[in-house]
C-alpha positions in Angstrom: -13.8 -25.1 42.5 -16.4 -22.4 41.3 -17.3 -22.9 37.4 -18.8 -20.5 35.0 -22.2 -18.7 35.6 -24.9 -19.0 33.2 -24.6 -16.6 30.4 -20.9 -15.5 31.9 -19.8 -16.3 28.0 -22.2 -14.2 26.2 -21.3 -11.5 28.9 -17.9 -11.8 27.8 -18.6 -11.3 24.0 -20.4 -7.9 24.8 -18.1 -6.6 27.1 -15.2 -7.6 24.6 -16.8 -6.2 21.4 -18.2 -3.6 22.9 -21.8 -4.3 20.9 -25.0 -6.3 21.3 -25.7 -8.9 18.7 -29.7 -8.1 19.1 -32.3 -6.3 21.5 -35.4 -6.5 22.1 -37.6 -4.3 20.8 -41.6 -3.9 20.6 -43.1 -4.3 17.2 -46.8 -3.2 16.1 -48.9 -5.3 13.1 -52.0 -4.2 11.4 -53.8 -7.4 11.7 -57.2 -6.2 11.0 -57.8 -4.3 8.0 -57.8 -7.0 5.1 -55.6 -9.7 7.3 -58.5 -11.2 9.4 -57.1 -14.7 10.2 -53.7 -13.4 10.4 -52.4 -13.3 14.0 -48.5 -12.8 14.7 -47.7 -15.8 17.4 -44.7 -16.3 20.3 -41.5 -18.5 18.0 -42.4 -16.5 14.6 -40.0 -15.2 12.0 -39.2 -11.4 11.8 -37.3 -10.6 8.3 -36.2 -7.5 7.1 -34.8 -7.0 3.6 -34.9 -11.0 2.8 -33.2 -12.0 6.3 -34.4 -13.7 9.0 -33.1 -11.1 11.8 -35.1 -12.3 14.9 -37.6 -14.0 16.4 -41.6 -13.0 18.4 -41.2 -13.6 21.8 -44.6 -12.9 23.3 -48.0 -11.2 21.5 -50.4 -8.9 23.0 -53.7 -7.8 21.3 -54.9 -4.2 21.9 -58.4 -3.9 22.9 -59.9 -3.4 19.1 -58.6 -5.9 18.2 -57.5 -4.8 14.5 -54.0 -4.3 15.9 -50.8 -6.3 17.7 -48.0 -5.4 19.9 -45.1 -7.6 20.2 -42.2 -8.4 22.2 -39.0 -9.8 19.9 -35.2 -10.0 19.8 -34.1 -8.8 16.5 -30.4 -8.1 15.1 -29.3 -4.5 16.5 -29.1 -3.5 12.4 -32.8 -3.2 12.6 -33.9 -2.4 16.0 -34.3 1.3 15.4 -38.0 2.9 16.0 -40.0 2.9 12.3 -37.5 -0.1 11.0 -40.2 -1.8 8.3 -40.3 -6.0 8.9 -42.3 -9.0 7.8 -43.3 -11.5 10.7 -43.7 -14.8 8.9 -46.8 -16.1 10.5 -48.1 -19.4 10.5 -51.1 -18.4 8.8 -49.4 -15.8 5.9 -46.7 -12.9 6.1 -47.5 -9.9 8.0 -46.0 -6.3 7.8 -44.6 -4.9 11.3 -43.0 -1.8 12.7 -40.2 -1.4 15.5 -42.2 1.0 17.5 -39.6 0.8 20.8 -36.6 0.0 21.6 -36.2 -1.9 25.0 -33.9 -0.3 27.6 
């Protein structure tokens, strides 16, 4: 009579293979120095190397303003500390670093 929890398939997969398909990793963008309108925003694009590998999930500006922190789940491939990406903003492409890994 009890059915399948939420997620209980995904759960499955990783215990199975033994390997997460992404993590979630803080990123860090330069957006002041010559990229003034340019603001990385939750539901953008990360690429690395030509492929889309994940996605913003929340921003927070420091206090000066020039740079960004991020929160995004990006394929485990690049979620290393000093991985190089591009967030595909809606206002232009920016360049990002994997600053942390999460957990």
């Amino acid at each position: 009579s009890k059915g399948c929890y939420v997620g209980q398939e995904v759960i499955a997969r990783m215990e199975t293979h033994q390997r997460l398909a992404k993590r979630l990793v803080i990123i860090s963008c330069d957006c002041g120095a010559g990229n003034s309108n340019l603001d990385m925003a939750r539901g953008d694009e990360v690429w690395a190397d030509g492929t889309r590998v994940g996605q913003i999930t929340s921003v927070a500006p420091l206090a000066d303003q020039a740079r960004q922190k991020a929160l995004a789940y990006v394929k485990t491939g690049v979620a290393e500390p000093g991985s190089k990406l591009v967030i595909v903003a809606r206002s232009g492409e920016l360049a990002a670093e994997v600053v942390a890994v999460s957990g």
